[in-house]
N, C-alpha and C positions, 0 to 999 in steps of 0.2 A: 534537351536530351542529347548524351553523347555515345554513338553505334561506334563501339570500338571494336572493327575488324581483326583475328587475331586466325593463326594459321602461320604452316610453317614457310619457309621460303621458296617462293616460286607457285604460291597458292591462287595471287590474283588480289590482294588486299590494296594494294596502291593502285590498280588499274581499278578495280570493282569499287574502291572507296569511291573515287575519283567521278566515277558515272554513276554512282548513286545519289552525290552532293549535286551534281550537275543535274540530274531528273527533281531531286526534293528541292531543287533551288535554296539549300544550304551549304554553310562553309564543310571544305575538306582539309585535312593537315593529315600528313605525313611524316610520323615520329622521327623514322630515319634523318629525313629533312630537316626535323627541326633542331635534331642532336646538331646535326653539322652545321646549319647556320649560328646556332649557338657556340661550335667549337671553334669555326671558323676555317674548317679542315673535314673531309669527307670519311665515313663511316672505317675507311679499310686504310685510313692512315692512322687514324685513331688505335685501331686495335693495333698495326702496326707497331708504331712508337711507345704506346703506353699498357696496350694486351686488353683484354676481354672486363679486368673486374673496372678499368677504368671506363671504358665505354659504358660498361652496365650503371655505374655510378651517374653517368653524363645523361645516361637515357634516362633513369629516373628523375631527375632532376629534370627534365624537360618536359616529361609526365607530369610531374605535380603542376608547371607551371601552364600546362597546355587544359591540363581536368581543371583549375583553379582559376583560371582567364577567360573559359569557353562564355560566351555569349549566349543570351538566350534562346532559345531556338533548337533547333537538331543542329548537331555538329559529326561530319563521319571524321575520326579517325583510324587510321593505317597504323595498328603496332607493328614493334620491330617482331620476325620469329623468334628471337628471343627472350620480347621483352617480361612476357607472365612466369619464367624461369627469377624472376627476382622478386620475393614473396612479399616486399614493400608494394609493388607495382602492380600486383596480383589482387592485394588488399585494394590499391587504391583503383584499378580498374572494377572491381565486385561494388564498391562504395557509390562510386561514383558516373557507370554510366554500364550500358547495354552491349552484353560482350558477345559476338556474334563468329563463333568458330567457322571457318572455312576447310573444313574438312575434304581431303583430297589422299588416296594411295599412293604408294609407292613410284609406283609405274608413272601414274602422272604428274608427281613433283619430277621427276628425272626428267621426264621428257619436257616439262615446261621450261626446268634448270637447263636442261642441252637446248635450248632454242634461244632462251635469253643472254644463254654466257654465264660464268659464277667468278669470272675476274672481281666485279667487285662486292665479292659478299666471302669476308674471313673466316665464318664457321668453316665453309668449302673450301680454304683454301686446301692444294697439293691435291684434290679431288679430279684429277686430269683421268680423261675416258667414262664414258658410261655406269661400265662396271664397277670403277673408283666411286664417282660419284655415287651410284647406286649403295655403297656400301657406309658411304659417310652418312647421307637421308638418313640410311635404315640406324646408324647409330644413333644421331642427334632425336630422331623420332622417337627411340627408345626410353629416351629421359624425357621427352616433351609432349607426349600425347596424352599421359595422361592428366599433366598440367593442363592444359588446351581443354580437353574433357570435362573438368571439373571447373573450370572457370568461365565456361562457355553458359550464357543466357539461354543459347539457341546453336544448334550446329545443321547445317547445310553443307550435305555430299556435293562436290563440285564436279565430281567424274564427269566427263562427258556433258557438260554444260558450260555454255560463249562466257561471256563477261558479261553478255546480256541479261542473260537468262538466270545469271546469279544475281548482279541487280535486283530484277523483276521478284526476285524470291526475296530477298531482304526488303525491297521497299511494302512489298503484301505483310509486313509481319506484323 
């Protein structure tokens, strides 16, 4: 079975993948990760150089190969916040494994985005200060929530809950 993490940026999907694989003692992959080992260039050179529908092309393509490779077993993957915004990817996440929203507000993508930095994540990019930022979220979330909502197996409010404690709730499901 494959628990494909999905939520927008700064939700906690590559850290909570991460300790959910390491408590079920199964493998994790990290989409972002696996675009860029595949491109051989990281995430925000990509968009960079070649813009948005070429990454979204790279990241599906690394989808199919990651759903179509998975080993027996639970496998957690880490989608991009983007990645169910491409209705190939959307289809093949509904197909093919357990989509598990990481649902978080406003208030707490900013502040988890202001502690981690958004240097390297291009939807953010020119999002400089809070209130910048605050206002890029509230767009990007406007076209993607309700993707996330409707593609989600299972959705888990993260407000106010460790990495732990979101683990803990995903591994009881």
């Amino acid at each position: 079975m494959i628990l494909a993490l999905t939520g927008f940026m700064g939700c906690g999907k590559s850290s909570v993948g991460r300790l959910v694989a390491s408590r079920l003692g199964c493998a994790f992959t990290d989409l972002d990760e696996a675009v860029e080992a595949a491109q051989g260039r990281s995430v925000a050179r990509i968009f960079a150089e070649d813009g948005e529908p070429a990454f979204r092309t790279a990241e599906l393509e690394a989808l199919k190969d990651i759903l179509s490779t998975s080993a027996s077993g639970t496998t957690v993957l880490a989608l991009g916040g983007g990645t169910l915004t491409t209705p190939e990817a959307r289809q093949l996440v509904a197909e093919r494994a357990k989509c598990i929203y990481l649902r978080a507000t406003i208030d707490t993508l900013t502040q988890n985005l202001m502690l981690v930095g958004t240097e390297s994540r291009p939807m953010l990019k020119g999002a400089d200060g809070e209130a910048s930022l605050r206002r890029r979220i509230e767009a990007l979330m406007a076209g993607r929530s309700a993707i996330y909502e409707q593609a989600a197996d299972v959705t888990i409010d993260i407000d106010g809950l460790s990495t732990s404690e979101i683990a803990d709730r995903i591994i009881t499901l």
